[in-house]
N, C-alpha and C positions, 0 to 999 in steps of 0.2 A: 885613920886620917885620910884627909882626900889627897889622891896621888894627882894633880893637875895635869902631868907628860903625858900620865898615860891615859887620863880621859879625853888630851889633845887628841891623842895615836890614835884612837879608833874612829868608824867611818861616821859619817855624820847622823846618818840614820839611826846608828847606837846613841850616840851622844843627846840627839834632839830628838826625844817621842812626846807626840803631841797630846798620850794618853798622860807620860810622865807630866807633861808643862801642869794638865787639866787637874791631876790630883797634887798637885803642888800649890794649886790656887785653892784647891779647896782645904789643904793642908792651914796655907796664908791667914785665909780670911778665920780659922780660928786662934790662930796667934794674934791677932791683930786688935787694938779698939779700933771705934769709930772716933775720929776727931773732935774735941769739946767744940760746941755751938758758940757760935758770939752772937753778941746782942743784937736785935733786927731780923731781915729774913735772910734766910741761909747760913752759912758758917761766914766764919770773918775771915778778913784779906789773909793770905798765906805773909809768912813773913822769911824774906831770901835769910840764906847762911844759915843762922844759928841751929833756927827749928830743923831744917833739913840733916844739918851733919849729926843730930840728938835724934831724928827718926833714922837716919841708918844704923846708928852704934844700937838702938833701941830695936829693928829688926833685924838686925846680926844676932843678938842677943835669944829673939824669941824664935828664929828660924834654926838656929845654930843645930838643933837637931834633926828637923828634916833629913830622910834615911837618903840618899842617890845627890851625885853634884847637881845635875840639872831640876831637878825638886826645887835643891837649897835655893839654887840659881833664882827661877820663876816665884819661891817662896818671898824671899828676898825682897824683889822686883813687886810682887801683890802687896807685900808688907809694908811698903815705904808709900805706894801710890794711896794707900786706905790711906794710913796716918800723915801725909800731907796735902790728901785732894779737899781743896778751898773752894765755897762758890759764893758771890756776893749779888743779889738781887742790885741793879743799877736803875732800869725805869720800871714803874707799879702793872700790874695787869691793866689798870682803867688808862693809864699812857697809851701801851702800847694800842690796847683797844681803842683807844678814839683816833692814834695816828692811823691804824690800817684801815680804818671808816673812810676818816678824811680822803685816802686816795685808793678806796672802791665804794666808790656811789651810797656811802653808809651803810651798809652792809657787812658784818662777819664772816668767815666762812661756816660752814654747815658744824664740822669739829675741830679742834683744839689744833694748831696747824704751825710748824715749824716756819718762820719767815728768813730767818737770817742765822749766818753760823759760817765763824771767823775763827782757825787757829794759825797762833804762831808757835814754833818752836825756838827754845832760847838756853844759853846766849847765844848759840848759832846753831847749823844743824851738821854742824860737825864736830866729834869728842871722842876723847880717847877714853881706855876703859880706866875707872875710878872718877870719874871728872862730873859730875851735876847737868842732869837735863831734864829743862823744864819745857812743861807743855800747857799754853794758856789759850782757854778758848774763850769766846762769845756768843752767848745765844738768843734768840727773839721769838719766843711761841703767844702765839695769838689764841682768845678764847675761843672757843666755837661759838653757834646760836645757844645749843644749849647747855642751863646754868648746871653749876656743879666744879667740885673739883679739879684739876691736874694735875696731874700729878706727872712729871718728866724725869727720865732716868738717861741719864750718859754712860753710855757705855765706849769702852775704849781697850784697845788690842795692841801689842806690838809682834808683827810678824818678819820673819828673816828672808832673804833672799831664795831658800828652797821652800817658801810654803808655812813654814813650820811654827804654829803660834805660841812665842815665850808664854806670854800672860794675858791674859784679860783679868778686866775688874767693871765694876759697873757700882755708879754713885746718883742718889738725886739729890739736884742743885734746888732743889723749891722744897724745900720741908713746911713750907707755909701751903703748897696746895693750889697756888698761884700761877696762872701763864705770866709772862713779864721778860723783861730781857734780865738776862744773866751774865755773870764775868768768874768762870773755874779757871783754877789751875790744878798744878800738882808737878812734884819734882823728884826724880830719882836719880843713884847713884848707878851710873852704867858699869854693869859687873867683870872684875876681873876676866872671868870664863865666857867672855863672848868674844863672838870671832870679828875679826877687822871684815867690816862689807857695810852693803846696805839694808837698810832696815827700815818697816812702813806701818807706821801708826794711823791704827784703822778705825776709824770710830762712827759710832752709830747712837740715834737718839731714837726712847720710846716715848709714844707721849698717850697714857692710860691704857699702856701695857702693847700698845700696834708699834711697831717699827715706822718713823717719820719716813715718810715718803720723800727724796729731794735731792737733788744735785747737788747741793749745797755740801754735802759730808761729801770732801774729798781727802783721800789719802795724802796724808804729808809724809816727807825719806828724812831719815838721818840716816848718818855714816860715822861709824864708828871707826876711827883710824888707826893704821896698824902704829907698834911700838915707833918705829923708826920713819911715819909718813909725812910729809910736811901738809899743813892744808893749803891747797890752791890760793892762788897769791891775789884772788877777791877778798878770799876770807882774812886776808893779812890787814889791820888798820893800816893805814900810815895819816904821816900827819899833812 
């Protein structure tokens, strides 16, 4: 049984190996399905609460044997992001193509070429460990001159404050093959055995297999807050 004290008690460098996180992902992604498809292009809208707390009971389940805490940990975390990550195609490839003509002289660019990419983190980007965090993005990839496929892949990371990369996972939102703009999510349960700090979800887009070149992919922080912290009194509603 996992002794939680004493995997707190030793130094971090034991606790988080980023060889452990790597075969924990790959441990994941055999545990894991991929999401049933919904009608249209892409997978269909994620739906909050239900489906979320039925994919963690359902990756507790499938990781529960994962050998080392931090394996289970990052098993876990890969397990929940495959069977909740949602993308819903919102404008067609021929949209987005004719609005990026419209304001460059009619004209495409030479390849397939990322324009736009929007995330929020929700319901805030502050939580304590067991509590729901989602991460919703936007995207807008344009065709190139020439014809043929796309195929775009997301990939996404969460790294700790020493460097150390929990997880990654990588999903494509176009199963149609499609440029066009896109609407993903995906939601996890933040794990007991994570330490109160900050945290930077790192994410990267391929689009037919090259790394998107762009400003655009900027690292967003959560903060994961310790047992006893209050959140800063922006993050408090009032009425």
């Amino acid at each position: 049984m996992f002794d939680q004290a004493a995997w707190q008690g030793l130094p971090w460098k034991a606790r988080y190996s980023r060889k452990a996180v790597l075969l924990a992902f790959a441990a994941a992604l055999g545990a894991c399905t991929t999401p049933a498809r919904g009608p249209g292009q892409g997978h269909t809208a994620a739906k909050a609460g239900g489906a979320q707390s039925s994919a963690a009971q359902q990756c507790g389940a499938t990781t529960s044997g994962v050998v080392g805490a931090l394996r289970g940990v990052a098993a876990l975390v890969s397990c929940q992001f495959t069977k909740t990550y949602r993308a819903l195609q919102t404008q067609s490839q021929t949209q987005v193509e004719q609005s990026y003509k419209k304001n460059n002289h009619g004209q495409l660019p030479n390849e397939p070429t990322l324009t736009a990419f929007t995330t929020k983190i929700s319901p805030r980007a502050q939580v304590r460990r067991k509590e729901e965090l989602g991460v919703a993005s936007n995207l807008t990839v344009v065709p190139g001159r020439t014809a043929g496929p796309v195929k775009i892949e997301h990939e996404i990371s969460v790294v700790d404050q020493y460097g150390v990369e929990w997880f990654k996972g990588r999903k494509q939102p176009n199963d149609s093959g499609q440029a066009g703009s896109y609407s993903t999510s995906f939601q996890v349960e933040v794990p007991s055995e994570m330490e109160a700090g900050t945290y930077a979800v790192v994410q990267g887009l391929y689009i037919n297999g090259k790394p998107a070149s762009s400003n655009l992919l900027r690292r967003q922080s959560f903060r994961v807050l310790a047992q006893d912290e209050a959140p800063p009194a922006s993050m408090v509603a009032t009425n």
